[in-house]
C-alpha positions as CSV (number, residue, x, y, z in Angstrom):
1,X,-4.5,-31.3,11.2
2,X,-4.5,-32.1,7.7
3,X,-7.6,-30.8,5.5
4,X,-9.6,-34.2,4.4
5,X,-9.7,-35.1,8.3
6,X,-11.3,-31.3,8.7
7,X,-13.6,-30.9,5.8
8,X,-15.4,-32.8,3.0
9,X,-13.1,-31.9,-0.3
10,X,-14.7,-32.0,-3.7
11,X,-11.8,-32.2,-6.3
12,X,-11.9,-32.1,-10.3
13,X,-9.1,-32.9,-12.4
14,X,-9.5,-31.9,-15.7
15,X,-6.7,-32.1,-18.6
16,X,-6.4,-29.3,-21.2
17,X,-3.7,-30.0,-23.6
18,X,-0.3,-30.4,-21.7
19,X,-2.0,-28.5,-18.7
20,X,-3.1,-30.7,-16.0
21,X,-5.0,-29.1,-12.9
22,X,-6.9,-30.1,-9.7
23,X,-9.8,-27.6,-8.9
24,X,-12.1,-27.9,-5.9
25,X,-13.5,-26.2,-2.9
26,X,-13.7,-26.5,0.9
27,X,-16.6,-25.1,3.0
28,X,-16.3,-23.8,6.5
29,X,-12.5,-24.1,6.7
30,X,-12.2,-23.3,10.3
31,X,-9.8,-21.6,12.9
32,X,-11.0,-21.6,16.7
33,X,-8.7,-19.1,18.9
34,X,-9.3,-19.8,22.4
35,X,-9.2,-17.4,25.5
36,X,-8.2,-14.0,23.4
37,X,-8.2,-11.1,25.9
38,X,-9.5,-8.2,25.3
39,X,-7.9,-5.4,27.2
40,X,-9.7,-3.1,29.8
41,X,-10.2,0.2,27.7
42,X,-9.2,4.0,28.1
43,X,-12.3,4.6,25.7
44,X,-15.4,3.1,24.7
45,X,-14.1,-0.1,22.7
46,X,-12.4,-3.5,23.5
47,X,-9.9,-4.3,20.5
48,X,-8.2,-6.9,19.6
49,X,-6.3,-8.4,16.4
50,X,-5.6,-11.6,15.4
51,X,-4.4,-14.0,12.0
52,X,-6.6,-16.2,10.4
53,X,-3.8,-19.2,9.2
54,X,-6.0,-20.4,6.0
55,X,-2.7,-22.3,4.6
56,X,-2.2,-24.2,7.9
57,X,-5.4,-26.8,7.2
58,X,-4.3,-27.0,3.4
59,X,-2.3,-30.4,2.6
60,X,1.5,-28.5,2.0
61,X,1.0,-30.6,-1.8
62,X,-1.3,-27.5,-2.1
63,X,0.2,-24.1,-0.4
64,X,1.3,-23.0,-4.6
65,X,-2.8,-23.1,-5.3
66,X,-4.7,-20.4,-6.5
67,X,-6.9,-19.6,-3.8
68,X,-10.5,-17.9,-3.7
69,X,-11.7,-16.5,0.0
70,X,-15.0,-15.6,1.3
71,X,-15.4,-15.2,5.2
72,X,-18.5,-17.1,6.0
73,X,-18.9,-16.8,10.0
74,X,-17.3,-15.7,13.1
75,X,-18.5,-15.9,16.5
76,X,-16.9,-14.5,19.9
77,X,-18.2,-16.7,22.6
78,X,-17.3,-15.1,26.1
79,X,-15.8,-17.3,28.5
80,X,-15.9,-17.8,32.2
81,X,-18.8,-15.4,33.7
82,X,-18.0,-12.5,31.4
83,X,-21.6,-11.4,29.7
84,X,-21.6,-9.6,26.3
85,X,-25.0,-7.9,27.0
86,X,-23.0,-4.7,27.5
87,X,-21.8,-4.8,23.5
88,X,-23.6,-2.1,21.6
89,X,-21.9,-2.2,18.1
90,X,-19.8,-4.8,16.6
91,X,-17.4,-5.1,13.7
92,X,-14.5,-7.1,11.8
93,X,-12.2,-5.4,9.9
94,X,-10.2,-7.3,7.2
95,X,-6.7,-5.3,7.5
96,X,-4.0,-5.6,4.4
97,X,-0.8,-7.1,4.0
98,X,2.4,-4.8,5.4
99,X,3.5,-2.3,2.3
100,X,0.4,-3.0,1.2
101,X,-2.3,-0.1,-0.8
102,X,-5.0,-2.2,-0.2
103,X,-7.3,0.1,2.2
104,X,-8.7,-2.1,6.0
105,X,-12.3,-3.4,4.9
106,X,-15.0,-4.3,7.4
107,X,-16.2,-7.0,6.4
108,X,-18.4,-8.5,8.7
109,X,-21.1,-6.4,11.4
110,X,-22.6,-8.4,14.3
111,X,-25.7,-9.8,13.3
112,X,-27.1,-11.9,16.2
113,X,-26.1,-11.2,20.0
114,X,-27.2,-13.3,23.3
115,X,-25.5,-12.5,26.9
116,X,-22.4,-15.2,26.1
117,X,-22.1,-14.9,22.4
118,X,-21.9,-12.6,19.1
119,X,-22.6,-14.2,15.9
120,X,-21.2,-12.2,12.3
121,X,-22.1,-13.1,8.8
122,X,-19.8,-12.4,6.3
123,X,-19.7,-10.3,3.2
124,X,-19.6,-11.9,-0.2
125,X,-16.1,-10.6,-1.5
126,X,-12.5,-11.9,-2.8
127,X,-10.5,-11.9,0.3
128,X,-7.2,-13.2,-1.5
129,X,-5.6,-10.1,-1.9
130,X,-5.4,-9.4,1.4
131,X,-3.7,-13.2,2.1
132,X,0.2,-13.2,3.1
133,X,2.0,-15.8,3.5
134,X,-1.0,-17.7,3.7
135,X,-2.7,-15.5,6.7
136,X,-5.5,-13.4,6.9
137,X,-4.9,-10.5,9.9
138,X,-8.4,-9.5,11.2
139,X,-9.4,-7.0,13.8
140,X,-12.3,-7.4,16.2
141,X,-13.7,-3.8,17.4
142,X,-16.5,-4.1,20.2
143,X,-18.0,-1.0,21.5
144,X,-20.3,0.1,23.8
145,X,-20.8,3.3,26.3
146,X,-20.4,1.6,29.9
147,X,-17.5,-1.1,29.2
148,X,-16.1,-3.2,32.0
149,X,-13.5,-2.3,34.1
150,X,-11.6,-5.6,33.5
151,X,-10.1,-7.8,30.9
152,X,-12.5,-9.7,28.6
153,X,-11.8,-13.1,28.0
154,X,-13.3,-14.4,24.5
155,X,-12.7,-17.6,22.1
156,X,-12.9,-16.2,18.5
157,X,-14.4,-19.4,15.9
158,X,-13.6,-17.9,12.1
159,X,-14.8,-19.9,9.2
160,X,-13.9,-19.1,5.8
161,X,-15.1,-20.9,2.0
162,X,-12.1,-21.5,-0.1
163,X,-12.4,-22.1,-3.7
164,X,-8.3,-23.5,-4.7
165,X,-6.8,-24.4,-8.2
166,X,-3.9,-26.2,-8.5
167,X,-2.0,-26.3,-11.5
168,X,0.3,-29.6,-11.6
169,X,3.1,-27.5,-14.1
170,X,4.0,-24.7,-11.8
């Protein structure tokens, strides 16, 4: 689905000499993942990992612009009668490209739970480094001490700020 259908767009074209450049920025730029299951566990934690596609609701007229990232939100809404009461600690951790020496980040704790939903806040950092071919790769850790004895169905929402530049001579 293409970008200006998704999100209200604020551009800026601005000419410097020969240079010409579009700058502008798109909030909540949003990925919804439906039914992701998280497996029974041998230990205390349900894990799962998943990509965050930020390139696939740009326009392709801008997958060469420079990009800033910020992870705003992500919630995990449970699905069917599964109830997230039993979630005692909650984390995302940003991992890094293959062959990368970028170090995993967490980058976002639970910060609001109910019995069908948690809700995270995101940390206030430059998450372009981490982007590879235009995807972010995320894991969600939940953990508690009595964890069910079946799968957990979830839908992950992520929504990420982008900040893009776009230089028209490249």
């Amino acid at each position: 689905m293409p970008l200006f259908r998704l999100l209200p767009v604020v551009l800026l074209a601005a000419a410097c000499g020969d240079v010409l450049y579009l700058e502008g920025s798109v909030n909540q730029l949003c990925q919804r993942m439906p039914a992701q299951p998280f497996s029974a566990p041998t230990t205390n934690t349900l894990e799962r990992r998943f990509d965050f596609d930020i390139t696939a609701n740009l326009p392709s007229q801008l997958e060469r612009a420079q990009l800033t990232i910020g992870l705003e939100r992500m919630t995990v809404t449970a699905n069917g009668a599964t109830d997230l009461r039993f979630i005692e600690a909650a984390q995302v951790t940003l991992e890094p490209p293959p062959r990368s020496k970028l170090p995993p980040r967490v980058v976002v704790r639970a910060s609001e739970q109910n019995p069908r939903q948690l809700q995270f806040e995101g940390d206030d950092f430059e998450l372009a480094p981490y982007l590879q071919s235009g995807v972010l790769s995320y894991t969600v850790v939940l953990s508690s001490s009595t964890m069910p004895a079946t799968t957990v169905a979830a839908d992950i929402d992520a929504c990420a700020n982008v900040a893009l530049r776009w230089d028209y001579a490249r």
